[in-house]
N, C-alpha and C positions, 0 to 999 in steps of 0.2 A: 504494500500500500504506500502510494506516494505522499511525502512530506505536502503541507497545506501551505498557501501563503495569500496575504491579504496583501491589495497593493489600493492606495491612494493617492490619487496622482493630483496634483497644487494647478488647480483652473479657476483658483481666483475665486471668486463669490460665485460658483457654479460646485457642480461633483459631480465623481466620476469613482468607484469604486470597482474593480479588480478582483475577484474568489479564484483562487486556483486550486482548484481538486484533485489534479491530475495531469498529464502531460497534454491530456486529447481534452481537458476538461476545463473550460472557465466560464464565469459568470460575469456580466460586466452591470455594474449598477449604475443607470446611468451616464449622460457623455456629456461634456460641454470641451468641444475640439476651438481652438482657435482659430482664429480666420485668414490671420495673413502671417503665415510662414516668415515671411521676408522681415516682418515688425520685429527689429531687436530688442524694443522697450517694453514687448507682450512675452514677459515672462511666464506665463504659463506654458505648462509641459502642451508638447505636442502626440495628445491622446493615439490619434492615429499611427504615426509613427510608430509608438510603442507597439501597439497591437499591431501593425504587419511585420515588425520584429518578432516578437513575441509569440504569438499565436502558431498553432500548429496549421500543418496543409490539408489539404482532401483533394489529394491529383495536384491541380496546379491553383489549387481555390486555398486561399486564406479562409479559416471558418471559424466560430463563435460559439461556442454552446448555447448560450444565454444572453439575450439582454433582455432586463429589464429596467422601464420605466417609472419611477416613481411616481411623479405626475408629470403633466404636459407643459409645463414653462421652458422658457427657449432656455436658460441656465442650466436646465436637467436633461435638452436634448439638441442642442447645438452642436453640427455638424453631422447630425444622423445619415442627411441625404448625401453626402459626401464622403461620408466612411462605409457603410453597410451597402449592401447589395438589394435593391428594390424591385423584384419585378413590376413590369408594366408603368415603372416611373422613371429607373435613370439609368437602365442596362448600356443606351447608349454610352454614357461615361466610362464602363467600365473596359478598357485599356490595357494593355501589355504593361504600361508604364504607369497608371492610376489603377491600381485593381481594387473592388471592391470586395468586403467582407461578407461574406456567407451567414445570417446569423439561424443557424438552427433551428431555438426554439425563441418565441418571443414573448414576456411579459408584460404583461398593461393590468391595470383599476380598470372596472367596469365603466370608469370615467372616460376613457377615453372616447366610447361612443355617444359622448353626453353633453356635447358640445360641435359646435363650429370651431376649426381651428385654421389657425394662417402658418405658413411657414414651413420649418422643420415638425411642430406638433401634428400638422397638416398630415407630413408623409408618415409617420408613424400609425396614424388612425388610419388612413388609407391601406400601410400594410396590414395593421390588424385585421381591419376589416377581408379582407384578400384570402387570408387565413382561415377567418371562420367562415366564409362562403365556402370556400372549398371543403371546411370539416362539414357542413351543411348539404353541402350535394352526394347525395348516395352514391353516386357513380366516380367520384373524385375523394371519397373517405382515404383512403391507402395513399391516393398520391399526399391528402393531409396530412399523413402519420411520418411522413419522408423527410428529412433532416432540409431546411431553408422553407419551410411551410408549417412548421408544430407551432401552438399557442397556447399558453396559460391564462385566465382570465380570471384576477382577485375580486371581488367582489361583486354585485346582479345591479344587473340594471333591463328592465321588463321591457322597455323602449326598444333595444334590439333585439332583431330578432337573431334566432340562434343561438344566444349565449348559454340558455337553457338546455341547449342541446349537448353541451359538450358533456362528456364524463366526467366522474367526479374529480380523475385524476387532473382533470382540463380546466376544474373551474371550481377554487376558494374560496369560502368566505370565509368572514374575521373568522376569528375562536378557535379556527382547523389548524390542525397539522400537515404540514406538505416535504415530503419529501424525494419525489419524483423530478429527475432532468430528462429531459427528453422521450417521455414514455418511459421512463427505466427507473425502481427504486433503487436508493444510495441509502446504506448504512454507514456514510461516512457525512451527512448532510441533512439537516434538517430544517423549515422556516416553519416559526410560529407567526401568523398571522392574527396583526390584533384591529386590523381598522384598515380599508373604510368598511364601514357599516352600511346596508343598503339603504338606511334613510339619507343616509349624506349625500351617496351618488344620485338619488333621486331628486332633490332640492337643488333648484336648478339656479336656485340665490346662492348656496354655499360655493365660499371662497376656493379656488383652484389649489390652491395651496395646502386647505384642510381637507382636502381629499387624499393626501397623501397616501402613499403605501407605507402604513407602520409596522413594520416584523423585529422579530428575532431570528437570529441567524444561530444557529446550533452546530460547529466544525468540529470533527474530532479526527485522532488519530493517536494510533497505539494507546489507548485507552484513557490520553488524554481531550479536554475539552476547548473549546475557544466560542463565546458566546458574543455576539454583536449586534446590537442595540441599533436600531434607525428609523428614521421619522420621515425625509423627504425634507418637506418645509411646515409640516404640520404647525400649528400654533397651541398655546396652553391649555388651551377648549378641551382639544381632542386629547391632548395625553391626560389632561383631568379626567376624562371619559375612560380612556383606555385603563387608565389604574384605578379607579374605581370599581369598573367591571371588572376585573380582573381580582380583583377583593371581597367581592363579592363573590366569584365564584373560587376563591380558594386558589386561584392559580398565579400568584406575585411571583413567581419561580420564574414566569415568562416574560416577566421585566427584568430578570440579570443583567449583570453583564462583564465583562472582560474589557471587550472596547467602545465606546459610546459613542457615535456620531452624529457629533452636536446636531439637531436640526434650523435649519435654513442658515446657515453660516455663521450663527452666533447672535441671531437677533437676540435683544429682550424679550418678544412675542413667546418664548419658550416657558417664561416666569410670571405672564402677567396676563387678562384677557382684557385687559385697559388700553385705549391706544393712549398715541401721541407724549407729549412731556407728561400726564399725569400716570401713563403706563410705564414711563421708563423710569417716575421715581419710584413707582410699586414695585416695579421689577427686580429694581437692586435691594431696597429696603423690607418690602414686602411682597414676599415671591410666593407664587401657592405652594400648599404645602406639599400637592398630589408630584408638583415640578419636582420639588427638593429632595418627595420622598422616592423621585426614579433616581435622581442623581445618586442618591444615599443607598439604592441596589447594585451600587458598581463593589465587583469584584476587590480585594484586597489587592493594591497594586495598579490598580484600573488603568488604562489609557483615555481622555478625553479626544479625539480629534475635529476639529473645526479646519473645515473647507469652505475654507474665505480669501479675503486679500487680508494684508498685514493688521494686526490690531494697532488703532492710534489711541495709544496710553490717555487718559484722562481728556479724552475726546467725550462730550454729552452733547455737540450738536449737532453731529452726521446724522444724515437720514439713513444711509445703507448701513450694514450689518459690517463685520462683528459692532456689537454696541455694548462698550465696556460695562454695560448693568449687567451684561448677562454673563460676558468674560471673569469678571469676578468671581458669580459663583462656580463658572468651573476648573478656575485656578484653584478656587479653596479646596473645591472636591478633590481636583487632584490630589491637596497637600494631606488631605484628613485620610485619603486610600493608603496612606504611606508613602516611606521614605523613597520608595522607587512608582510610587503614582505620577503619571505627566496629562499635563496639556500641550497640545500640538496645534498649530495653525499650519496650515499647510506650503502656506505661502510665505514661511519665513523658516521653513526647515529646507534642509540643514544652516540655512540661514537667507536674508532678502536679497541679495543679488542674484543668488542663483539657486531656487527652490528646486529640488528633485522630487520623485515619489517617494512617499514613505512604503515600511515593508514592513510586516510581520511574518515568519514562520511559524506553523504548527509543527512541532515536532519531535520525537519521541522521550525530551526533557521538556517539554512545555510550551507556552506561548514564546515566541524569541525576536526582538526587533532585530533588523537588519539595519546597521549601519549605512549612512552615503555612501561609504567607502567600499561598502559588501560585507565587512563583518559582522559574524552571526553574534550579539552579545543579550544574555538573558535578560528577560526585564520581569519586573514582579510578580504579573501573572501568570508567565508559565514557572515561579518557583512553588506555586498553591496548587498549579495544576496537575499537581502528580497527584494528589489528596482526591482530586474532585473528578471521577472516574461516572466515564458513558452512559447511561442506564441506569 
């Protein structure tokens, strides 16, 4: 069984999250690709690059296991139609010398059919939709099942048709367990699904944002575990929702975490359901408690990571994110997870000149960051994770 590793790559107030399961196996959470290569002052990693490095072949096809979408903002899907391979929208693009990416199988919120979109969110709902038509037609089932046409679908939405049709394997909602890539179980993989809920995807006033896709991500390997936390851009509403519900039904286990990914780049929105100056002084001073009491489920040693642009220190009157009321609390959390707990911006590691991807390995001593440099060095949670065994 092959070593795990998590990669997140510094796109600035966007994400882009990396699972690697295996050598034929990754999951991509996520894309915001930069636009002009040639911009030396557009530090951000160039998403694509990596992945035609990166990723394995199929013949002469660069391919994908997985992408999913958390929700549909250009931050969370910039440069899709430029990186991934689209039937019936951008095959002509695809080139000797621009080759597009294969994606397998692909993940969306019930959201995505719930809306008008422009753009990149545009072509994303387009493929989806492309997908379920073909799982939809009796006579085109199989070619469905075939790797660059599979779909997952989180959450119902009754407006489209078809969704209902998919197996259960094909289609989440909150509360389930999913453990299924590509048609295939993995006992090395698991996502707890806590949100959206189908009233959300139905209200056609709720914020794009609060539709996120909130899971847990469950990795293990040789009997150890790696659990990661994410939100999308959810705001304080819904994770008061989700840890509620979740308290109610006995199951806080599925708020862990190991590594936590701030939601939406470190707004205050994560602490407070106030807007404007009166939300940002609640936020720092008085944060819900349901906020506190997720942060306060991180792992012994935890990692916080925020994918953002650089935090501005004692900054209170930026409008975009990170926004030091919220930075705060998860410095502290770092420090209270212990002496080997960090917070990470993405975008000032390994430092702001020249931000790289961060790493973690899973592996058979535990959680282990990977240095800029490639060195494998232990960080806290995989020193507990010998203790806290699969099952």
């Amino acid at each position: 069984m092959a070593e795990k590793k998590f990669v997140f790559y510094p796109v600035d107030n966007g994400q882009t999250m990396r699972l690697v399961l295996d050598e034929k196996t990754n999951l991509l959470f996520d894309i915001k690709q930069k636009t002009d290569l040639e911009d030396k002052s557009d530090k951000t990693w160039d998403v694509r690059g990596s992945l035609i490095k990166d990723l394995p072949l199929r013949g002469e096809r660069t391919f994908l296991s997985v992408f999913c979408l958390s929700h549909a903002d250009l931050d969370h899907c910039q440069g899709f139609g430029e990186t991934f391979l689209l039937p019936g929208q951008n095959e002509d693009e695809d080139t000797e010398e621009e080759t597009l990416i294969q994606i397998d199988e692909l993940w969306v919120t019930a959201q995505i059919f719930n809306e008008k979109y422009k753009a990149q969110a545009e072509k994303v709902q387009k493929e989806a939709r492309r997908r379920l038509k073909l799982w939809n037609d009796s006579k085109k089932r199989e070619e469905a099942k075939k790797p660059g046409n599979q779909i997952v679908v989180f959450g119902h939405f009754d407006d489209e048709k078809g969704i209902e049709n998919l197996p259960d394997d094909r289609h989440v909602g909150a509360g389930e367990t999913f453990s299924n890539i590509c048609g295939e179980k993995r006992d090395d993989f698991e996502m707890f699904v806590h949100w959206p809920f189908k009233s959300a995807v139905d209200d056609e006033e709720m914020p794009r944002n609060e539709v996120s896709l909130v899971a847990q991500l469950s990795v293990h390997y040789d009997g150890n575990i790696a659990k990661l936390l994410m939100g999308g851009d959810a705001g304080c509403a819904v994770w008061e929702t989700v840890y509620n519900i979740s308290k109610k039904n006995k199951n806080l286990e599925r708020l862990e975490w190991d590594v936590f990914l701030i939601p939406h780049h470190g707004t205050y929105k994560f602490f407070t359901k106030k807007e404007h100056e009166e939300g940002r002084h609640e936020a720092e001073h008085d944060p819900e408690k349901t906020s506190m009491d997720i942060l306060d489920s991180g792992e012994k040693n935890g990692w916080l990571i925020c994918s953002s642009r650089p935090v501005k220190e004692l900054n209170y009157d930026d409008e975009l994110p990170p926004h030091i009321e919220g930075i705060k609390h998860y410095r502290e959390t770092a420090k209270n997870l212990g002496n080997n707990g960090h917070f990470v911006c993405l975008m000032e590691y390994p430092d702001k000149k020249s931000p790289k991807p961060f790493e973690f390995r899973l592996t058979g001593r535990g959680l282990r960051k990977e240095s800029a440099s490639g060195v494998n060095i232990l960080t806290g949670a995989g020193a507990i994770s010998q203790t806290r065994r699969w099952g």
